[in-house]
C-alpha positions as a Markdown table, in Angstrom:
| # | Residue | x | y | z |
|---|---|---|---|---|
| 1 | Unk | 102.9 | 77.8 | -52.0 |
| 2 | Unk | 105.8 | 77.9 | -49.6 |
| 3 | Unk | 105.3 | 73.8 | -48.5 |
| 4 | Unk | 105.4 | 72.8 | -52.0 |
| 5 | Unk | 108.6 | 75.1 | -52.9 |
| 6 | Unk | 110.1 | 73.5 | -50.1 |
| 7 | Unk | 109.3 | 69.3 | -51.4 |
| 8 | Unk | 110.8 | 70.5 | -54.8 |
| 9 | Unk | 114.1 | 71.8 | -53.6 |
| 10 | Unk | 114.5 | 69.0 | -51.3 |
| 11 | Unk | 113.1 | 66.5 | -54.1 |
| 12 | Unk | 116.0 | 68.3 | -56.1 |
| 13 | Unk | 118.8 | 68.4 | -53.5 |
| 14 | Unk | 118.0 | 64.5 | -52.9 |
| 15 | Unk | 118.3 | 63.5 | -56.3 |
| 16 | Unk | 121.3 | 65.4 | -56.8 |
| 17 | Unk | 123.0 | 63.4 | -53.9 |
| 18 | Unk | 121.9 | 60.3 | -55.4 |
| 19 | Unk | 124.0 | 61.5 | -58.6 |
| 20 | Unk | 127.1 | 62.3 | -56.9 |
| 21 | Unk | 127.0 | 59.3 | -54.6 |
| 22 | Unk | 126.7 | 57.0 | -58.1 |
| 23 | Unk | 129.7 | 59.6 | -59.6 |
| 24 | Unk | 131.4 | 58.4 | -56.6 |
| 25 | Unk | 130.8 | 54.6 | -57.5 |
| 26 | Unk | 131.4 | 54.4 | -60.5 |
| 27 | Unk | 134.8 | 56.4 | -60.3 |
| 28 | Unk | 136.6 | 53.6 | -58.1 |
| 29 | Unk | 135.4 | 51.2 | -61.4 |
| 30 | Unk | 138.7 | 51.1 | -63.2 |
| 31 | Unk | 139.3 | 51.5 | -66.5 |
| 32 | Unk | 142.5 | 50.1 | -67.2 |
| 33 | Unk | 144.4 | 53.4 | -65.9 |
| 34 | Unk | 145.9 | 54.2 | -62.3 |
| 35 | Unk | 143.7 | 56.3 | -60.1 |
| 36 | Unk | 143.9 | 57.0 | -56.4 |
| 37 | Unk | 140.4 | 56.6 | -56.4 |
| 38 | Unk | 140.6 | 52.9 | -56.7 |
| 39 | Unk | 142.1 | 53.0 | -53.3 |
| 40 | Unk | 139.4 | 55.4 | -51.4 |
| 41 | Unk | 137.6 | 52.6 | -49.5 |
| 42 | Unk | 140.5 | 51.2 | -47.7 |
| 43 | Unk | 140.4 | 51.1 | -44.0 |
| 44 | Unk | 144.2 | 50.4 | -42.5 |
| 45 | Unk | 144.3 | 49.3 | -39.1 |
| 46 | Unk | 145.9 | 52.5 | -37.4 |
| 47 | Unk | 146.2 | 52.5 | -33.6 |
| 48 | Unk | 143.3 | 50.1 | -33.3 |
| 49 | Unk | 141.3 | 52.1 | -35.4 |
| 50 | Unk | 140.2 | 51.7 | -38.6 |
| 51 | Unk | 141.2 | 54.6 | -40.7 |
| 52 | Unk | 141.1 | 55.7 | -44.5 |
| 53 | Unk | 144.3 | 54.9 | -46.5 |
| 54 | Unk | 144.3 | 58.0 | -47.6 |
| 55 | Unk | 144.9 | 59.8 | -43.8 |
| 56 | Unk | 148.0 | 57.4 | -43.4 |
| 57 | Unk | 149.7 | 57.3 | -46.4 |
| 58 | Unk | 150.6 | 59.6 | -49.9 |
| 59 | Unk | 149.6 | 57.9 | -52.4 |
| 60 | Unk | 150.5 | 58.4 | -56.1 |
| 61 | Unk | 149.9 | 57.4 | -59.6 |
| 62 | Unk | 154.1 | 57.5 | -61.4 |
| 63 | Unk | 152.9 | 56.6 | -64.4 |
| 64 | Unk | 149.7 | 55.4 | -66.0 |
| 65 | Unk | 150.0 | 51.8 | -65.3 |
| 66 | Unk | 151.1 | 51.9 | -61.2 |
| 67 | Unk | 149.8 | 53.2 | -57.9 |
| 68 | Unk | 152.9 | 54.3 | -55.3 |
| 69 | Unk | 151.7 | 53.9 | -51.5 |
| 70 | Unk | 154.5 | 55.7 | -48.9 |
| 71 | Unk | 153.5 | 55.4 | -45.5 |
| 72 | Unk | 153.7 | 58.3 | -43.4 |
| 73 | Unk | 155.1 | 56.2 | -40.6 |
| 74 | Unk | 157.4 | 53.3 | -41.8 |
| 75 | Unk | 155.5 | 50.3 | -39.4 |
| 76 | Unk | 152.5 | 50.9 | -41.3 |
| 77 | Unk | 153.3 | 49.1 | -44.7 |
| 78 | Unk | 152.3 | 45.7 | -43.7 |
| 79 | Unk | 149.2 | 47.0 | -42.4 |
| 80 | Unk | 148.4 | 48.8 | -45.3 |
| 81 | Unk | 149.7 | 46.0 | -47.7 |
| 82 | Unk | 147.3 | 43.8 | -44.9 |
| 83 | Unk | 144.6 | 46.0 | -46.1 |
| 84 | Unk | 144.8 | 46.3 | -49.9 |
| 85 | Unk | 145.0 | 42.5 | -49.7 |
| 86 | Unk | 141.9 | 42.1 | -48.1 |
| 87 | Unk | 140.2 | 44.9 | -50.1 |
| 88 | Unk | 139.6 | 42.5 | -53.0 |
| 89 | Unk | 140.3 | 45.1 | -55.4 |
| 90 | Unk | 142.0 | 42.1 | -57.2 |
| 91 | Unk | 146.1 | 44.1 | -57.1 |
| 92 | Unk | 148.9 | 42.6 | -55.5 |
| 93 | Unk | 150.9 | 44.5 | -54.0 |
| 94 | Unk | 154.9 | 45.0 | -54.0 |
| 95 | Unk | 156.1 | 46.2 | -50.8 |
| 96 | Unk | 160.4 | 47.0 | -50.9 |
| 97 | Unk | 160.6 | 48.4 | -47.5 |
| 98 | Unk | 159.3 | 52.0 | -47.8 |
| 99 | Unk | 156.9 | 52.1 | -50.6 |
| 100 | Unk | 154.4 | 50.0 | -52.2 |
| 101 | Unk | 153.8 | 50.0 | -55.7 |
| 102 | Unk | 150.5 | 48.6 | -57.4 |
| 103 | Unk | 150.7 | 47.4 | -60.4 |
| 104 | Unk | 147.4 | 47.9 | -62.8 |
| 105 | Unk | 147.3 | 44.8 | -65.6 |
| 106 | Unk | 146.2 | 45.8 | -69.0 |
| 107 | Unk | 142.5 | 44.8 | -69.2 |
| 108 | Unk | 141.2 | 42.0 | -70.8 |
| 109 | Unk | 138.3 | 42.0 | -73.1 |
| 110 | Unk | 136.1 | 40.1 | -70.7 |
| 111 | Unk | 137.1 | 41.8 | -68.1 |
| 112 | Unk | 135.4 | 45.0 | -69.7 |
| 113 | Unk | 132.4 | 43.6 | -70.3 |
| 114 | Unk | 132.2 | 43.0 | -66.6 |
| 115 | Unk | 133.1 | 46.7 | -65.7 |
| 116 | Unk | 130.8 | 47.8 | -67.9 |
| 117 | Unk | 128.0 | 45.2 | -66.1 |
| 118 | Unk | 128.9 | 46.5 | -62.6 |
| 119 | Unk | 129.0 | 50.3 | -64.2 |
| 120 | Unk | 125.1 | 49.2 | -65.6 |
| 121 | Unk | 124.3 | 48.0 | -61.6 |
| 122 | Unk | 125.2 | 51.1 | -60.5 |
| 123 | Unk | 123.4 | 53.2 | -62.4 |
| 124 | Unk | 120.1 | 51.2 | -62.1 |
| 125 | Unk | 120.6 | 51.7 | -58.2 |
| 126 | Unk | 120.4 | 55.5 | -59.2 |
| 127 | Unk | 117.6 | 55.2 | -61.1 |
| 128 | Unk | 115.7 | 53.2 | -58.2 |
| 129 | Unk | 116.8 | 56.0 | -55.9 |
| 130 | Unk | 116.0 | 58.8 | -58.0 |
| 131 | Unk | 112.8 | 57.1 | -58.8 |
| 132 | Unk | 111.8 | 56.4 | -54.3 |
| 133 | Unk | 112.8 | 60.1 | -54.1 |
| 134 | Unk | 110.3 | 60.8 | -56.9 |
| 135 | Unk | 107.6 | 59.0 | -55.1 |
| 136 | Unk | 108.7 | 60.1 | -51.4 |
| 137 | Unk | 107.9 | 63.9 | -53.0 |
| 138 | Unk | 104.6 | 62.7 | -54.5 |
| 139 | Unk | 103.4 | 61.2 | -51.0 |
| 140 | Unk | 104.4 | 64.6 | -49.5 |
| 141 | Unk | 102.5 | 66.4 | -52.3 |
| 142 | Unk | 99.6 | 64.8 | -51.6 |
| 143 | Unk | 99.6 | 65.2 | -48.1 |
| 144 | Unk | 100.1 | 68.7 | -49.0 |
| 145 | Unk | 96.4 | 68.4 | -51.1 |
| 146 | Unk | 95.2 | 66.5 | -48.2 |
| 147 | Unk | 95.9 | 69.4 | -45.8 |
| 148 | Unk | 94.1 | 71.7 | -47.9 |
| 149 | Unk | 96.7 | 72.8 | -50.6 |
| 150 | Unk | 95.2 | 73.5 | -53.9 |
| 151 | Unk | 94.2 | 70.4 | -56.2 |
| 152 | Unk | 96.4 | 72.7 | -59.0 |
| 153 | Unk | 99.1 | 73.8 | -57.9 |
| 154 | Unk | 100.1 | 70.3 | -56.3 |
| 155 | Unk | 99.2 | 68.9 | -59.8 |
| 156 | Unk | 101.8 | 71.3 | -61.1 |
| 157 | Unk | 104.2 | 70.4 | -58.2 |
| 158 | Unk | 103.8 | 66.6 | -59.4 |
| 159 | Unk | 104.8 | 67.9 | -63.2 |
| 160 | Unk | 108.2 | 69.3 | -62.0 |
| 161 | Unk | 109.0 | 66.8 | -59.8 |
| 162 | Unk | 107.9 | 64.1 | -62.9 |
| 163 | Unk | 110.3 | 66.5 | -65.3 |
| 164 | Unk | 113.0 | 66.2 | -62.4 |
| 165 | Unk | 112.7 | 62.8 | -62.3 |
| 166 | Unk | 113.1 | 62.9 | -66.3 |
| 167 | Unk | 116.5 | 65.1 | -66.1 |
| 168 | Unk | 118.5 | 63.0 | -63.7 |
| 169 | Unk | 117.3 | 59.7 | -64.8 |
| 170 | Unk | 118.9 | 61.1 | -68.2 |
| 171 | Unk | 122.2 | 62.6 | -66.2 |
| 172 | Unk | 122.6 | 59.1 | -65.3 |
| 173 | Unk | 122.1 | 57.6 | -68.5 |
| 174 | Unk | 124.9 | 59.9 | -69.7 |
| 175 | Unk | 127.3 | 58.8 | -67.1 |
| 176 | Unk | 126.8 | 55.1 | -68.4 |
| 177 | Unk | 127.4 | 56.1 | -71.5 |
| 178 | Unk | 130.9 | 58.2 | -70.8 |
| 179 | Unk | 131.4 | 55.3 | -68.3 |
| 180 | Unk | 131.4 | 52.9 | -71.0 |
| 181 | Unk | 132.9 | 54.5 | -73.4 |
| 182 | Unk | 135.6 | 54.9 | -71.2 |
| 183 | Unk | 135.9 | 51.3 | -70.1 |
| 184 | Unk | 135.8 | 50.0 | -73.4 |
| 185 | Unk | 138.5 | 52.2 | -75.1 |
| 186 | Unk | 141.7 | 50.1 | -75.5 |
């Protein structure tokens, strides 16, 4: 049936964002190593507009252990060291006039544990979200049954969305598991 087909691929295509978006998460979770990533929800104060940090300045990774920020206008670099400040992603940063470096701190052993905590947090929001897009599918299904689809072939539809359901919750549970390995190697 063409109704069903359709609350399957969109069940599918929804789960699949909720992946990404948790891919996305997890990525600015440092491990220890320099990432531009760590940087990609900073908003700089640009023409009295907030704007990504990426759209006003290059930023680069020198070496494993520091983050360069040059501005693409020179007036900027308070306002971007304003932001990072402000970000709470717990740098400080070095400003000499033209570029500001970020220095990354070797991670401490508690400080790991937490990582991996917040890395745990995220994926259980996946899981919840994977889980309401499993039920959101099921409601439709039924209405589907309700409308006069047939009792099996909604039955079935409730199968593959259940085996889904199965797949990305275990897609996530691999990410944890690279995540953590990753945050934990020294």
């Amino acid at each position: 049936m063409e109704e069903i087909e359709l609350v399957l691929d969109m069940t599918k295509d929804t789960m699949e964002r909720a992946l990404k978006h948790t891919q996305i998460e997890l990525s600015k979770i440092r491990a220890g190593r320099a990432s531009t990533q760590m940087l990609d929800g900073i908003q700089v104060e640009y023409y009295g507009s907030p704007t990504p940090l990426s759209q006003v300045a290059s930023i680069s990774t020198p070496d494993a252990r520091t983050l360069s920020i040059k501005p693409f206008e020179r007036k900027l670099i308070n306002d971007i060291e304003r932001a990072i400040i402000n970000s709470n992603i717990g740098l400080s940063p070095a400003n000499d006039g033209e570029i500001i470096r970020l220095n990354i701190p070797p991670l401490t052993e508690e400080r790991r544990r937490d990582l991996v905590k917040k890395a745990k947090n995220e994926i259980e929001v996946a899981r919840v979200n994977i889980r309401k897009v499993r039920q959101e599918a099921n409601d439709e299904l039924k209405k589907i049954q309700k409308d006069g689809g047939s009792e099996d072939e909604v039955k079935k539809a409730e199968d593959r969305v259940q085996k889904m359901t199965d797949t990305f919750v275990q897609k996530a549970e691999q990410m944890m598991a690279d995540k953590e390995k990753d945050i934990m190697q020294v």
